[in-house]
ZADO-1210 file (C-alpha; in nm, 4 decimals, padded with zeros to 6 digits):
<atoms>
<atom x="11.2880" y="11.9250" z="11.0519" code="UNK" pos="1"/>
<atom x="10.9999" y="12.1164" z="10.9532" code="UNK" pos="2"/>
<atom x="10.6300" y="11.9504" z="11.0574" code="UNK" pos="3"/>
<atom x="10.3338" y="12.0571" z="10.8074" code="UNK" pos="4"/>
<atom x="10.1018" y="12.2223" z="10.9311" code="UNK" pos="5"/>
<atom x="09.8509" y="11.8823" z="10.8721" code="UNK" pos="6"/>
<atom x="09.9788" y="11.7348" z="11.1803" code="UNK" pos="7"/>
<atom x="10.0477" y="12.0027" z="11.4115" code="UNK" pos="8"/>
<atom x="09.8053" y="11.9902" z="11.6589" code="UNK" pos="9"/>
<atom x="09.7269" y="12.3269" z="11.8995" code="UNK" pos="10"/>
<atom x="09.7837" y="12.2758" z="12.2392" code="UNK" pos="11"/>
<atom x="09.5006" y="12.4268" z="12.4522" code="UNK" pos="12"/>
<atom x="09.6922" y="12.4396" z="12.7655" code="UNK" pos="13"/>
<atom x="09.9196" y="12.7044" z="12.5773" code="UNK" pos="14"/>
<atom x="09.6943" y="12.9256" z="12.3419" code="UNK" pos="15"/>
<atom x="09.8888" y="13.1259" z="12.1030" code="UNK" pos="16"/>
<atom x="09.7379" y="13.4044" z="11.8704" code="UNK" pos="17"/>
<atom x="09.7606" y="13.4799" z="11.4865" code="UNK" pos="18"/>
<atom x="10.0123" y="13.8009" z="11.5392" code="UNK" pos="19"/>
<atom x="10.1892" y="13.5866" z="11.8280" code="UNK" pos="20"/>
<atom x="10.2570" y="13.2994" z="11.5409" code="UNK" pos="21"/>
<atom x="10.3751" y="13.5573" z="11.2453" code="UNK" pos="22"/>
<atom x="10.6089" y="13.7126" z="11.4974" code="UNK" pos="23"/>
<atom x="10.8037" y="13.4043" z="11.6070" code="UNK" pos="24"/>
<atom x="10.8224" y="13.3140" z="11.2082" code="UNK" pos="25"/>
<atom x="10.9589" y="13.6570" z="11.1412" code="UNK" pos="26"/>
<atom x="11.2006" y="13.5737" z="11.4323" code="UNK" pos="27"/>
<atom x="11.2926" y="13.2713" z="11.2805" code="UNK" pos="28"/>
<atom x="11.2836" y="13.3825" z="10.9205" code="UNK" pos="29"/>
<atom x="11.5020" y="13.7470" z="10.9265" code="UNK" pos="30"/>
<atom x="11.5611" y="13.7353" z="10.5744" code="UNK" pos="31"/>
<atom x="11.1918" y="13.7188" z="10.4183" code="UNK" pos="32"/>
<atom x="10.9621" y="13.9741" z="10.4453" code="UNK" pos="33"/>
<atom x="10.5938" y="13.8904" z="10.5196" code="UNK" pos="34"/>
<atom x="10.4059" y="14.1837" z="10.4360" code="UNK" pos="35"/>
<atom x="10.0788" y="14.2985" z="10.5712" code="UNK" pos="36"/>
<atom x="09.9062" y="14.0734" z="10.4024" code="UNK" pos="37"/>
<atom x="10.1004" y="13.7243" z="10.5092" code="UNK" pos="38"/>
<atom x="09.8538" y="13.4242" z="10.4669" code="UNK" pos="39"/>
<atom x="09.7302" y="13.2935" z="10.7642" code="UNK" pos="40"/>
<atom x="09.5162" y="12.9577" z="10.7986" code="UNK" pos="41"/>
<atom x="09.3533" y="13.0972" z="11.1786" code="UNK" pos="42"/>
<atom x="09.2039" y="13.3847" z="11.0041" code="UNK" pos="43"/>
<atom x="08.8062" y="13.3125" z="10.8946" code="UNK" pos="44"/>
<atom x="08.7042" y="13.3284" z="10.5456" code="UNK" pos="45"/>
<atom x="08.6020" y="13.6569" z="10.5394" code="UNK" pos="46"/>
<atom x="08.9463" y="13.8158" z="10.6939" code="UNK" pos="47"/>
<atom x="09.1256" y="13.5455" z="10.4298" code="UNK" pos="48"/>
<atom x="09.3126" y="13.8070" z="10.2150" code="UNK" pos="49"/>
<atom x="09.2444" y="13.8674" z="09.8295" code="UNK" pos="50"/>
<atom x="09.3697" y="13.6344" z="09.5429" code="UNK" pos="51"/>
<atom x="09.6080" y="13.9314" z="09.4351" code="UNK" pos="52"/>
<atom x="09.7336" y="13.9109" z="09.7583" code="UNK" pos="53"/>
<atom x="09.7942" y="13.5849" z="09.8217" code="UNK" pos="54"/>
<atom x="09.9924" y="13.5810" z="09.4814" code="UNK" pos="55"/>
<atom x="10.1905" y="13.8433" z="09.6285" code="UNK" pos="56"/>
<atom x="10.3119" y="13.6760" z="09.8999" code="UNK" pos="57"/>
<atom x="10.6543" y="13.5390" z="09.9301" code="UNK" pos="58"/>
<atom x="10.6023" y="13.1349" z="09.8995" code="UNK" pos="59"/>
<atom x="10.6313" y="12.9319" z="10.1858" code="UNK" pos="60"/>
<atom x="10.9086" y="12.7096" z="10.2456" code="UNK" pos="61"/>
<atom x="10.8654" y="12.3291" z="10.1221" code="UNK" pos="62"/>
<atom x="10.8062" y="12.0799" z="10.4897" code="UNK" pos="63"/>
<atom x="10.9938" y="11.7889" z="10.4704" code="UNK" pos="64"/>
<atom x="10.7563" y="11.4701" z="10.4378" code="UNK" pos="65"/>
<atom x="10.6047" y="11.3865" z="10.7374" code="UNK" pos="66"/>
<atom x="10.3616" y="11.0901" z="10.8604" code="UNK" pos="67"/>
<atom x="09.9455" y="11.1939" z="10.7690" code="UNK" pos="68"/>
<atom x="09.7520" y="10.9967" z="11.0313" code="UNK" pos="69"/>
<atom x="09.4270" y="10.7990" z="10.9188" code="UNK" pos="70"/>
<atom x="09.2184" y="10.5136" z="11.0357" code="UNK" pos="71"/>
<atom x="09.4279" y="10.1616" z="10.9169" code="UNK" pos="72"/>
<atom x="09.2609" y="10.0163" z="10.6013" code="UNK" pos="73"/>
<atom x="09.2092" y="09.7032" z="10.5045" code="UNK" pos="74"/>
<atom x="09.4451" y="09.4661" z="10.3248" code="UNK" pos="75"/>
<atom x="09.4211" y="09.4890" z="09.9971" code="UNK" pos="76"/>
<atom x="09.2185" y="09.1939" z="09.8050" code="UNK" pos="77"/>
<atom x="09.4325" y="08.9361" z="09.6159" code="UNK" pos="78"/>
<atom x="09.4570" y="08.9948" z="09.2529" code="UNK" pos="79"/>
<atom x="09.6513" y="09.2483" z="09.0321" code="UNK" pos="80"/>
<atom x="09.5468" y="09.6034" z="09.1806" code="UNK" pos="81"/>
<atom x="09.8395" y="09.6143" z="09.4673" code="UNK" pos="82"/>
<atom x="09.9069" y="09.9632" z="09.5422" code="UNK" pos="83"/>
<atom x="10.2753" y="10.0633" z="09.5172" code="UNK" pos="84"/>
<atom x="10.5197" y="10.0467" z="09.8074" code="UNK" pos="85"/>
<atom x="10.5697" y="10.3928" z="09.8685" code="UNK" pos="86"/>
<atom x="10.1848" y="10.4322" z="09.9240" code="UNK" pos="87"/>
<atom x="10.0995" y="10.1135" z="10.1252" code="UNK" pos="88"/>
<atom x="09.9490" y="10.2530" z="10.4625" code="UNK" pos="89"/>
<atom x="10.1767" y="10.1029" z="10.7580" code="UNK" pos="90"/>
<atom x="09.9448" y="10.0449" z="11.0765" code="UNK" pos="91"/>
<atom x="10.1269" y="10.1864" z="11.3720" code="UNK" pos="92"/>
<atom x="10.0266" y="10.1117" z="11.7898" code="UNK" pos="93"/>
<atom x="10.0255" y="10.4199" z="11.9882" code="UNK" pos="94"/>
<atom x="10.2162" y="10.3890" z="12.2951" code="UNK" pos="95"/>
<atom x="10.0517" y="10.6141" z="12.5162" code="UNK" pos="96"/>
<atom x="09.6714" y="10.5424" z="12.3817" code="UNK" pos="97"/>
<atom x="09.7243" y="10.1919" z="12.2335" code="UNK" pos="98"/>
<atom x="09.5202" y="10.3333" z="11.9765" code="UNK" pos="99"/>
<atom x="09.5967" y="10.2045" z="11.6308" code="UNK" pos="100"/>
<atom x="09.6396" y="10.4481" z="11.2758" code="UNK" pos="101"/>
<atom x="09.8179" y="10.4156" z="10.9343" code="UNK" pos="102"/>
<atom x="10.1144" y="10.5960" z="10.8102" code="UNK" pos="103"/>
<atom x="10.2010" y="10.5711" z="10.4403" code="UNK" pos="104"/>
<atom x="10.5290" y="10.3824" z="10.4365" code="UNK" pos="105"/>
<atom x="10.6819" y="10.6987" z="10.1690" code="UNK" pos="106"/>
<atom x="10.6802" y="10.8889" z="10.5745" code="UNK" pos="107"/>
<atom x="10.7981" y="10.6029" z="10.7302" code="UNK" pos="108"/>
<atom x="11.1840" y="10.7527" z="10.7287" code="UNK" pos="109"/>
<atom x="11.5008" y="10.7755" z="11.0442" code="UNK" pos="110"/>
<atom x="11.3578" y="11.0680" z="11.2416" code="UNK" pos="111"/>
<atom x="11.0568" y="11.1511" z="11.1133" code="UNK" pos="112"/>
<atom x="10.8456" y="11.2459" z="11.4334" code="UNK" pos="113"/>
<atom x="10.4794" y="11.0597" z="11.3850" code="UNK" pos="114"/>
<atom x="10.1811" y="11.1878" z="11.5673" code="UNK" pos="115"/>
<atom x="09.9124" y="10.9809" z="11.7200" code="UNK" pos="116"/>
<atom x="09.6152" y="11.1724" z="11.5831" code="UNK" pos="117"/>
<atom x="09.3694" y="11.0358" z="11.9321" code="UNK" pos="118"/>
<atom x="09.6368" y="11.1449" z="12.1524" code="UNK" pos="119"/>
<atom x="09.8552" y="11.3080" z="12.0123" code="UNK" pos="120"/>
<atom x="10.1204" y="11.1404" z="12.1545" code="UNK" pos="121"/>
<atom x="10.4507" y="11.0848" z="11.9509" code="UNK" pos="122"/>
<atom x="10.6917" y="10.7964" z="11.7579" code="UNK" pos="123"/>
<atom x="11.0247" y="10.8866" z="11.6570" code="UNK" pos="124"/>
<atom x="11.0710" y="10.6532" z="11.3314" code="UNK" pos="125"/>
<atom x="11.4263" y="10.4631" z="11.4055" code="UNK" pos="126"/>
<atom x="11.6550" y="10.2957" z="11.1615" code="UNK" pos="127"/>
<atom x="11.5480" y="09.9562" z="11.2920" code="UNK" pos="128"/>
<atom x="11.1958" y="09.9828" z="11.2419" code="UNK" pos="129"/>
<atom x="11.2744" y="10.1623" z="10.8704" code="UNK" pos="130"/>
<atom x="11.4599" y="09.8408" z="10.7926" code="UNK" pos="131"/>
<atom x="11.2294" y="09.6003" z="10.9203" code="UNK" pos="132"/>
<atom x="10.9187" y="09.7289" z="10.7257" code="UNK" pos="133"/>
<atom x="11.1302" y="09.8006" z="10.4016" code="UNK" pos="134"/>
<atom x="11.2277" y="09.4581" z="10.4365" code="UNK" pos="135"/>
<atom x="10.8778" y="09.3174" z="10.4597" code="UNK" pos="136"/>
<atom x="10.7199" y="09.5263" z="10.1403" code="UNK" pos="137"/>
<atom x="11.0222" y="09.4230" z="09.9426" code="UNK" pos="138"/>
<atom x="10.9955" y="09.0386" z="10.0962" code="UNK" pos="139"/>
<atom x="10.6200" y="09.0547" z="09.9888" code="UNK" pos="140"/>
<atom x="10.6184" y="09.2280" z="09.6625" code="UNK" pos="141"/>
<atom x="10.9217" y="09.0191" z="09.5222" code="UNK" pos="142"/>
<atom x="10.7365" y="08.7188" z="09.6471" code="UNK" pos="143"/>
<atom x="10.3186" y="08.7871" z="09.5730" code="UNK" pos="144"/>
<atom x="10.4727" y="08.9311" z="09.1686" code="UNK" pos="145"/>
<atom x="10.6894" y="08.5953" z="09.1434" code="UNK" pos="146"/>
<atom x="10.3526" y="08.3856" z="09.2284" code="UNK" pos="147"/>
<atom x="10.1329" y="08.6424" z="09.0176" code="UNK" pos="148"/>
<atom x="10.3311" y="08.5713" z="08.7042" code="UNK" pos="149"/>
<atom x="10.3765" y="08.1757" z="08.7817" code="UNK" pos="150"/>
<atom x="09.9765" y="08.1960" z="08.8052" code="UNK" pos="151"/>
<atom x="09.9557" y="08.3729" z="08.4961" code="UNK" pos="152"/>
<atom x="10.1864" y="08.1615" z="08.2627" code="UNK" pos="153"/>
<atom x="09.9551" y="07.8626" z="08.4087" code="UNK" pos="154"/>
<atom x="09.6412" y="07.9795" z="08.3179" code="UNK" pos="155"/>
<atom x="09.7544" y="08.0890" z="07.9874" code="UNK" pos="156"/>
<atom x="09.9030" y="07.7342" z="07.9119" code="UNK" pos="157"/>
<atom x="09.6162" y="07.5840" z="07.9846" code="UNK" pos="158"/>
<atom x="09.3784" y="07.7758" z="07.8048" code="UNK" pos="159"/>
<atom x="09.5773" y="07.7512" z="07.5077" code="UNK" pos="160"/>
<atom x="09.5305" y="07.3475" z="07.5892" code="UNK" pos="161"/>
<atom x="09.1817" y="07.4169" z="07.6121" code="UNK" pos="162"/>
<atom x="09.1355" y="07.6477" z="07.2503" code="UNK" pos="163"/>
<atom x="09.3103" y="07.3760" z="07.1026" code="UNK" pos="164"/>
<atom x="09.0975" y="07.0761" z="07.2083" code="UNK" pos="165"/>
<atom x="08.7779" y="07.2921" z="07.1292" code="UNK" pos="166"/>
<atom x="08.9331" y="07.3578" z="06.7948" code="UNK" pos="167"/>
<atom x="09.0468" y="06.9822" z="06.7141" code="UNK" pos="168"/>
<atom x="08.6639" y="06.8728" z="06.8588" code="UNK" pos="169"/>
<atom x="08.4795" y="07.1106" z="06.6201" code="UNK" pos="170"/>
<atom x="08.6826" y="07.0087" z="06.3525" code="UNK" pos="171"/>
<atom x="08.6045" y="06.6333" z="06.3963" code="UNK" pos="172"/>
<atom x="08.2703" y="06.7179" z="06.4338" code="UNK" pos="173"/>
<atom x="08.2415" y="06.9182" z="06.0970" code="UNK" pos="174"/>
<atom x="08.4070" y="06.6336" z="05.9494" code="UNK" pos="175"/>
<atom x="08.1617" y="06.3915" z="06.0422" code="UNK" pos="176"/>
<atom x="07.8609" y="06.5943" z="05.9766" code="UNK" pos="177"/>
<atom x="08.0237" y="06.6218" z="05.6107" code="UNK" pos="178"/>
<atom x="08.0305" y="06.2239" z="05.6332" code="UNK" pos="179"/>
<atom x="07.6950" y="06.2435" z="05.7350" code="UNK" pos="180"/>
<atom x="07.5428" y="06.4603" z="05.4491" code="UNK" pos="181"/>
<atom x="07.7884" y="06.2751" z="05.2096" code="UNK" pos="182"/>
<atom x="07.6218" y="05.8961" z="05.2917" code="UNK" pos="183"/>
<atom x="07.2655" y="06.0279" z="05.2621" code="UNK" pos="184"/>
<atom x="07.1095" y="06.0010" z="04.8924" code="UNK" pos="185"/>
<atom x="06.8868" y="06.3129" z="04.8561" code="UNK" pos="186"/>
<atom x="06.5426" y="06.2677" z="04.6763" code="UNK" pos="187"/>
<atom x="06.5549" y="06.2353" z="04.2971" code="UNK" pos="188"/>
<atom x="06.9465" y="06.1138" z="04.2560" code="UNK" pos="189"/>
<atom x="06.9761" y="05.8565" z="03.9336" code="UNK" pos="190"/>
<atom x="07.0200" y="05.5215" z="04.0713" code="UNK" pos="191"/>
<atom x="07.2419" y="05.2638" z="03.9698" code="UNK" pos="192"/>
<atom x="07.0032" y="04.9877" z="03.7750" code="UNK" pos="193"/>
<atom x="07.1058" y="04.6625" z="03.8870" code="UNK" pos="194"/>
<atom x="07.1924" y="04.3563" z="03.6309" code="UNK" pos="195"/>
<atom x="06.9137" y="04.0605" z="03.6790" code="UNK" pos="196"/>
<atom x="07.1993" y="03.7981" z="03.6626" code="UNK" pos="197"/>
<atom x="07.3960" y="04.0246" z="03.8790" code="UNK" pos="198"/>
</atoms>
């Protein structure tokens, strides 16, 4: 398994140089030719070869996914905005350090080497610990969707319940404010003249 170069760490007890690196990949690489101006991320800025060049270069072979350390996050707040399996940052405990860092679970597959980015010590993902945490985010998402949509057809039910009381109690109120106007005589109607024997 290839390891990006994002988590390789250099070892400062064994130094290696730019020319000793391109060697050993044309040692393991016989087939592809590097040519003098290879891509290399040790050199500075200024020794960084042209864009021509770099377009010229053969393209480097795709790394198999690997684990990115980074600090654990928080759990996400309840509501709809859940972020999707295959992103949600597992929190692994260093053995050697104790130290704790997050792994997005899409990493989190049988052998994938993981890198404790405070001391670089290493985790070799087994098929155990794959299950277990598959078996949690699918436990979880099945179960917070299921009470997400239950929550939802309640509070749609009973704001429909609610729309239609408002509606019924505005229209008994316009009906009695009719009443109202319709009982009042306004100024200047004809009256009636009433009978003296009744």
């Amino acid at each position: 398994m290839v390891c990006p170069v994002d988590v390789c760490i250099p070892n400062p007890d064994i130094p290696e140089t730019e020319g000793q690196l391109i060697e050993r990949a044309k040692q393991l690489h016989p087939g592809t030719d590097f040519g003098n101006d290879f891509p290399s991320r040790f050199r500075a800025e200024s020794d960084a070869p042209s864009a021509e060049a770099t377009a010229a270069a053969p393209a480097a072979p795709q790394a198999a996914p690997a684990a990115t350390a980074a600090p654990v996050a928080a759990a996400p707040r309840a509501g709809l905005n859940l972020p999707s399996i295959e992103g949600w940052e597992i929190p692994i405990d260093c053995r050697s350090c104790h130290g704790t860092y997050a792994v997005a679970y899409k990493h989190i597959r049988n052998g994938v080497v993981l890198r404790c980015p405070f001391c670089t010590g290493t985790y070799i993902v087994t098929t155990e610990m794959h299950g277990g945490i598959s078996r949690a985010l699918e436990s979880f998402y099945r179960r917070w969707v299921n009470e997400f949509e239950t929550f939802e057809d309640k509070r749609r039910s009973e704001l429909n319940e609610f729309e239609d009381r408002r509606s019924a109690e505005l229209e008994a109120l316009n009906e009695s404010l009719k009443g109202i106007s319709a009982s009042v005589r306004p100024p200047g109607a004809p009256r009636k003249r009433a009978w003296i024997f009744g």
